[in-house]
GUKEMAR-388512 format. One record per residue (C-alpha): residue number from 1; residue in three letters; z, y, x. Coordinates in pm, 1 decimal, m for minus. Each point is the difference from the previous one (the first is absolute). Layout:
BEGIN
n,res,Z,Y,X
NUM,ALA,Z,Y,X
...
***
This chain:
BEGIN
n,res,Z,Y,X
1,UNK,1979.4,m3407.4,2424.8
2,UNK,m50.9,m402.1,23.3
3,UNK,m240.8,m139.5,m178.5
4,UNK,m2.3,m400.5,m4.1
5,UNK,m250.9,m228.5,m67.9
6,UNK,31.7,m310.9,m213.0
7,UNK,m255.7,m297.1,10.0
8,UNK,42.7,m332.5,m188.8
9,UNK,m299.6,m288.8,m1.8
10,UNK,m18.2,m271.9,m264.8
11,UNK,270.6,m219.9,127.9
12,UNK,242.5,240.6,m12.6
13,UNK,47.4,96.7,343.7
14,UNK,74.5,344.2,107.7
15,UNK,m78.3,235.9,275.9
16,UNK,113.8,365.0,68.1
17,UNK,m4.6,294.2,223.1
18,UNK,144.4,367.7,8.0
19,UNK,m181.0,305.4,144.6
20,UNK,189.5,313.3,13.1
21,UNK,m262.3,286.3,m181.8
22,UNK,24.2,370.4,92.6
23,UNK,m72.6,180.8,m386.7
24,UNK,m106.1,388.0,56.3
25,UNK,45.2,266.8,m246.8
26,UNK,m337.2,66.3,m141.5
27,UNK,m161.6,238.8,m274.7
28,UNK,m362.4,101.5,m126.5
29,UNK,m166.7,316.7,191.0
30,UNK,155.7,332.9,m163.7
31,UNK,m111.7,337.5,m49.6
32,UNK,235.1,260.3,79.9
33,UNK,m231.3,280.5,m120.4
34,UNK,m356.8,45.6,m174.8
35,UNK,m276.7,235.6,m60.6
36,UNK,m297.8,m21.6,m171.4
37,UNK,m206.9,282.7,m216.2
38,UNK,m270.0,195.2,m15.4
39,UNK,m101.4,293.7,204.8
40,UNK,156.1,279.1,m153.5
41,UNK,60.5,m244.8,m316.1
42,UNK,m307.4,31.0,m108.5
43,UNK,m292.7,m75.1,257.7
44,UNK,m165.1,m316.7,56.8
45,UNK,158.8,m63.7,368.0
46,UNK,306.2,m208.1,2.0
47,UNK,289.1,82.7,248.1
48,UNK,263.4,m325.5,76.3
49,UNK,260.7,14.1,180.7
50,UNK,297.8,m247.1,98.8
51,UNK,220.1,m163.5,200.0
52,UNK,231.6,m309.7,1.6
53,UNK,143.0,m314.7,184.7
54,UNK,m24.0,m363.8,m18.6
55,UNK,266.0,m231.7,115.9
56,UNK,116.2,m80.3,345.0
57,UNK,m49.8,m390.5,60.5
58,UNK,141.7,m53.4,356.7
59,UNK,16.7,m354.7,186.3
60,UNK,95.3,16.0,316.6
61,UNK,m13.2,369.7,51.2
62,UNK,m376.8,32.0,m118.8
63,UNK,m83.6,178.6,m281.2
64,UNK,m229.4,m265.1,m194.8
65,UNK,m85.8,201.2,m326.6
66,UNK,m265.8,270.9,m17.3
67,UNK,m220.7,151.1,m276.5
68,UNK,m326.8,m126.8,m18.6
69,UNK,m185.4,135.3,m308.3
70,UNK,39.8,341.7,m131.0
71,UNK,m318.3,49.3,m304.2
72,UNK,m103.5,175.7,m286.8
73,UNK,m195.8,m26.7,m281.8
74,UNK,m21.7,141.1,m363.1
75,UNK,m203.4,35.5,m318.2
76,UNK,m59.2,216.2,m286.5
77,UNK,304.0,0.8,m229.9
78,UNK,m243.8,m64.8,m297.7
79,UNK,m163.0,m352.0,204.5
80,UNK,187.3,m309.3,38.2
81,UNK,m71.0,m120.2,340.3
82,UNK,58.7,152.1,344.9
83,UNK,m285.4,30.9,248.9
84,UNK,41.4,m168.8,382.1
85,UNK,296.4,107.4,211.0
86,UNK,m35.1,265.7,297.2
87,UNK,188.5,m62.7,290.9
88,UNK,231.9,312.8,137.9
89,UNK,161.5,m198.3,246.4
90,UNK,m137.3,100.6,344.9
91,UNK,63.9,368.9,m132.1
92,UNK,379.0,m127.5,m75.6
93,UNK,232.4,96.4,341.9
94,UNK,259.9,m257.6,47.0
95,UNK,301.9,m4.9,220.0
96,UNK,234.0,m299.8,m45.3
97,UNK,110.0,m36.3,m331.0
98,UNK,m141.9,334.6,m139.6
99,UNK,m306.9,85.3,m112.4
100,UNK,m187.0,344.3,m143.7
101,UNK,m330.5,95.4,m116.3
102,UNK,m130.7,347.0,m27.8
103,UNK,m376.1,28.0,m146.3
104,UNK,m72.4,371.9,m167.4
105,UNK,m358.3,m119.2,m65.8
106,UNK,50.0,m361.7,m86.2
107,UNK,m302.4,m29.6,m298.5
108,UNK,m140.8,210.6,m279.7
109,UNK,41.5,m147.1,m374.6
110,UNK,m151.4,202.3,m239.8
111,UNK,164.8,305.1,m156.5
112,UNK,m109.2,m38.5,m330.8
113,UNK,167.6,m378.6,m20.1
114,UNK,323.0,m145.2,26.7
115,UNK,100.5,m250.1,230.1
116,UNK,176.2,m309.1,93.8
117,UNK,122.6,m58.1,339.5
118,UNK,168.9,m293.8,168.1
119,UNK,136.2,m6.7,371.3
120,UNK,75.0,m328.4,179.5
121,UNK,230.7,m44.2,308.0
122,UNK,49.2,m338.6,166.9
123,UNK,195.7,m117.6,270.7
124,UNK,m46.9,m370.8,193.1
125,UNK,141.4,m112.9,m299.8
126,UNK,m331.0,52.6,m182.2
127,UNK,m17.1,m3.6,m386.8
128,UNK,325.9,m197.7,4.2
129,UNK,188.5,401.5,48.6
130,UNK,m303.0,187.3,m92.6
131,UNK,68.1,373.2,m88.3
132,UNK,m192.0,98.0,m302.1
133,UNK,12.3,332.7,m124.8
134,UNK,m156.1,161.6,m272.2
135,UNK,m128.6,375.8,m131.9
136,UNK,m210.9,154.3,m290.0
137,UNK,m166.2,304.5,206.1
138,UNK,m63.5,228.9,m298.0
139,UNK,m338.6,204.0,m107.3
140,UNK,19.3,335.4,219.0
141,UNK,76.5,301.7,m189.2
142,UNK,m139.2,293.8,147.9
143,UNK,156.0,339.8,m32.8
144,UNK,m302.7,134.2,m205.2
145,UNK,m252.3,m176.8,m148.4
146,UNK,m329.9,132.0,m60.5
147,UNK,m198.2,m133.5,m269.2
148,UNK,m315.0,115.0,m201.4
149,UNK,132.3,289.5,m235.5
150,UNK,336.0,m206.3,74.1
151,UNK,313.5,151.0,276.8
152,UNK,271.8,m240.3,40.2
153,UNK,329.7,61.0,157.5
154,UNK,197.0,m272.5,143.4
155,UNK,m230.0,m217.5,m188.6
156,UNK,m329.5,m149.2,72.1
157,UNK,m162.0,m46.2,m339.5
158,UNK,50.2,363.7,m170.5
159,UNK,m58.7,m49.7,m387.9
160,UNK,m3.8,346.1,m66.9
161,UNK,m163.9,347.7,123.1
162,UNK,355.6,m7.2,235.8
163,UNK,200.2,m329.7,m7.0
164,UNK,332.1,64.8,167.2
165,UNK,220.5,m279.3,79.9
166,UNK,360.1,93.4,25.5
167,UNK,216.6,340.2,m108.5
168,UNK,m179.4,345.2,48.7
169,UNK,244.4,305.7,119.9
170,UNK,m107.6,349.1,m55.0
171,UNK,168.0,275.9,178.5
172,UNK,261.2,m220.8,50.9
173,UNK,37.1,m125.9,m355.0
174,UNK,m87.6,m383.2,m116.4
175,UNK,m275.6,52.0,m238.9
176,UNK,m36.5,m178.0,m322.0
177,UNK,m236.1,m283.5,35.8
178,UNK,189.1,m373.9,m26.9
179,UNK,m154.4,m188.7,m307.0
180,UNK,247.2,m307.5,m84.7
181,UNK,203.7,m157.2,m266.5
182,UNK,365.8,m73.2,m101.7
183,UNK,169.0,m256.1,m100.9
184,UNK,321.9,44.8,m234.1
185,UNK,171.9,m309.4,14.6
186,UNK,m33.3,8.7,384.0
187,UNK,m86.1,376.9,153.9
188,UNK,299.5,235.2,m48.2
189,UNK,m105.8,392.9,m12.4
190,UNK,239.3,115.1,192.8
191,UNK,m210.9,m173.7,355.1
192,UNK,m314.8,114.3,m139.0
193,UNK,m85.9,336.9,180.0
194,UNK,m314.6,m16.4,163.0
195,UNK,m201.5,248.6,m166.8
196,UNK,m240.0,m72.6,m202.8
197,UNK,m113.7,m153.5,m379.5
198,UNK,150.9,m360.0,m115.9
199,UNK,m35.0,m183.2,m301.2
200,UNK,296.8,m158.6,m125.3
201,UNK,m151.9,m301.1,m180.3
202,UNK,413.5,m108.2,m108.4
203,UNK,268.4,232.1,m24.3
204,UNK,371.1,m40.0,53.9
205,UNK,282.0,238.8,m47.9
206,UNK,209.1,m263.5,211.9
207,UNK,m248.0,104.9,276.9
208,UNK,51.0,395.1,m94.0
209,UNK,m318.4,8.1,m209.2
210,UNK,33.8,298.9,m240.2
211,UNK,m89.4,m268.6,m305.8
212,UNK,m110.1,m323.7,m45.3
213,UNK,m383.1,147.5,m114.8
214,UNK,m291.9,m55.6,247.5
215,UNK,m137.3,300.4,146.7
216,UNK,m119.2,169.5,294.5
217,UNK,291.6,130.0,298.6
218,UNK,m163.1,328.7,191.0
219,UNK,233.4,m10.7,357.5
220,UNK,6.7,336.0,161.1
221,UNK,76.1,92.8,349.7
222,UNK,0.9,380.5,106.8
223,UNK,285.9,m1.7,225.3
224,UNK,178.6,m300.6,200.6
225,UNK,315.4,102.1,m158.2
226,UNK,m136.9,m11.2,m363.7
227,UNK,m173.4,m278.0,m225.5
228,UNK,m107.5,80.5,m385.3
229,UNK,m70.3,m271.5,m214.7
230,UNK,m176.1,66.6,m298.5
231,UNK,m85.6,m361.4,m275.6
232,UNK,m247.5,36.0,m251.1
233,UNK,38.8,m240.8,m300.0
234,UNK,m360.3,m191.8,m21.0
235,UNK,m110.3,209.5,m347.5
236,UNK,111.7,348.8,153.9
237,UNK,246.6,26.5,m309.5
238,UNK,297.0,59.5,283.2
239,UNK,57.7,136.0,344.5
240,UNK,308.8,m53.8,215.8
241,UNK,62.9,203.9,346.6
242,UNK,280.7,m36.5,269.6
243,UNK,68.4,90.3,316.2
244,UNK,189.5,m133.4,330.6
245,UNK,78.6,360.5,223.5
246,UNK,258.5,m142.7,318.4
247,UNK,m31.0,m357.2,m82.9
248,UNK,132.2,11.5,m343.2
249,UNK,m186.4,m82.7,m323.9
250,UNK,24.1,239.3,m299.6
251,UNK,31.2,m155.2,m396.1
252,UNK,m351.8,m44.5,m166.0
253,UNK,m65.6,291.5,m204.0
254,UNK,m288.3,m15.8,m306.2
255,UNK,m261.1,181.6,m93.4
256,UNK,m154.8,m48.8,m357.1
257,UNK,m361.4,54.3,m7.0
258,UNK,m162.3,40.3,m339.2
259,UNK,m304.9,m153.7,m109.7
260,UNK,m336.1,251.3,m59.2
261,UNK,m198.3,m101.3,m291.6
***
């Protein structure tokens, strides 16, 4: 393209001149892929791996762009400022335009904390095209967790004798155990069957509630092929049960319960 240059003093007299400029494509450094956890997901070693390109800037045949920082730093998701950068880049291989970094033992941050992490990539372009990504690292959750009086399973902080975090199977069979609520003007019964004991704080018929009564809704699970539902009205005066065998959802049928004085 021509780019021309205008000058005009105080009396009004003019001067100009054209240069022909040569404009070259040009983007930011990129990541093509990324890696970064914990050991295992849940030690304190970090692993990061990745690799990338920056953008060719030829004049005259030479290639005149290059990276020239590749750094890390991070802080404790709970503080507000990051510590001092560490440089990676002598450990980064670079060939042209591409660039990787493999590092299974980059740093330890502490299991029991979360952190945040920020990765910078610059070409000769400095901050001007800086590549700034950021990750929250999260606490590492060990497989089991041993505590005083305390055994945790997929969670470090057991709050109980045994804490499990996630479904339990026995013999091949999901075991009751979920705790939660429902919701009636937004949860619909017929996509609740995770086993397990809910309370339904609202109650919809609209969302195939058996009534419109708070209560309690027992999910039950003893073959893949075959859900029972059973809704207990929050006084115990009612009971309703169904079941879904093949994919299909029976009617609600009730059971009266009467009171003991």
């Amino acid at each position: 393209m021509t780019v021309t240059l205008t000058v005009t003093d105080s009396r009004g007299y003019t001067a100009e001149t054209s240069q022909t400029v040569t404009v070259i494509p040009y983007t930011k450094p990129k990541i093509s892929s990324i890696t970064l956890r914990r050991t295992n997901d849940i030690e304190a070693e970090m692993q990061l791996k990745f690799s990338g390109s920056i953008s060719a800037v030829n004049v005259d045949g030479t290639q005149k762009n290059s990276v020239v920082y590749v750094r890390y730093r991070y802080k404790k998701t709970s503080e507000s400022s990051y510590g001092s950068y560490t440089s990676i880049y002598s450990g980064t291989a670079k060939s042209g335009t591409s660039f990787s970094y493999s590092n299974l033992e980059l740093c330890n941050l502490d299991a029991n904390s979360s952190y945040d992490f920020h990765l910078q990539i610059q070409d000769k372009l400095y901050s001007l095209s800086s590549l700034d990504l950021y990750f929250t690292v999260p606490q590492g959750t060990p497989l089991i967790a041993l505590r005083k009086k305390k055994v945790g399973i997929n969670t470090p902080n057991p709050q109980a004798t045994l804490d499990v975090d996630g479904n339990i199977h026995m013999n091949g069979v999901n075991v009751h155990g979920k705790m939660g609520r429902v919701d009636g003007s937004t949860t619909d019964l017929n996509n609740v069957k995770t086993p397990g004991y809910y309370f339904a704080y609202s109650a919809s018929t609209e969302k195939h509630f058996p009534t419109t009564t708070i209560g309690m809704l027992e999910v039950f699970l003893p073959e893949s092929y075959f859900i029972q539902q059973r809704y207990t009205v929050y006084d115990g005066s009612r009971m309703y049960i169904r079941g879904n065998y093949g994919g299909t959802w029976s009617s609600w049928h009730t059971v009266s319960l009467t009171a003991v004085i």
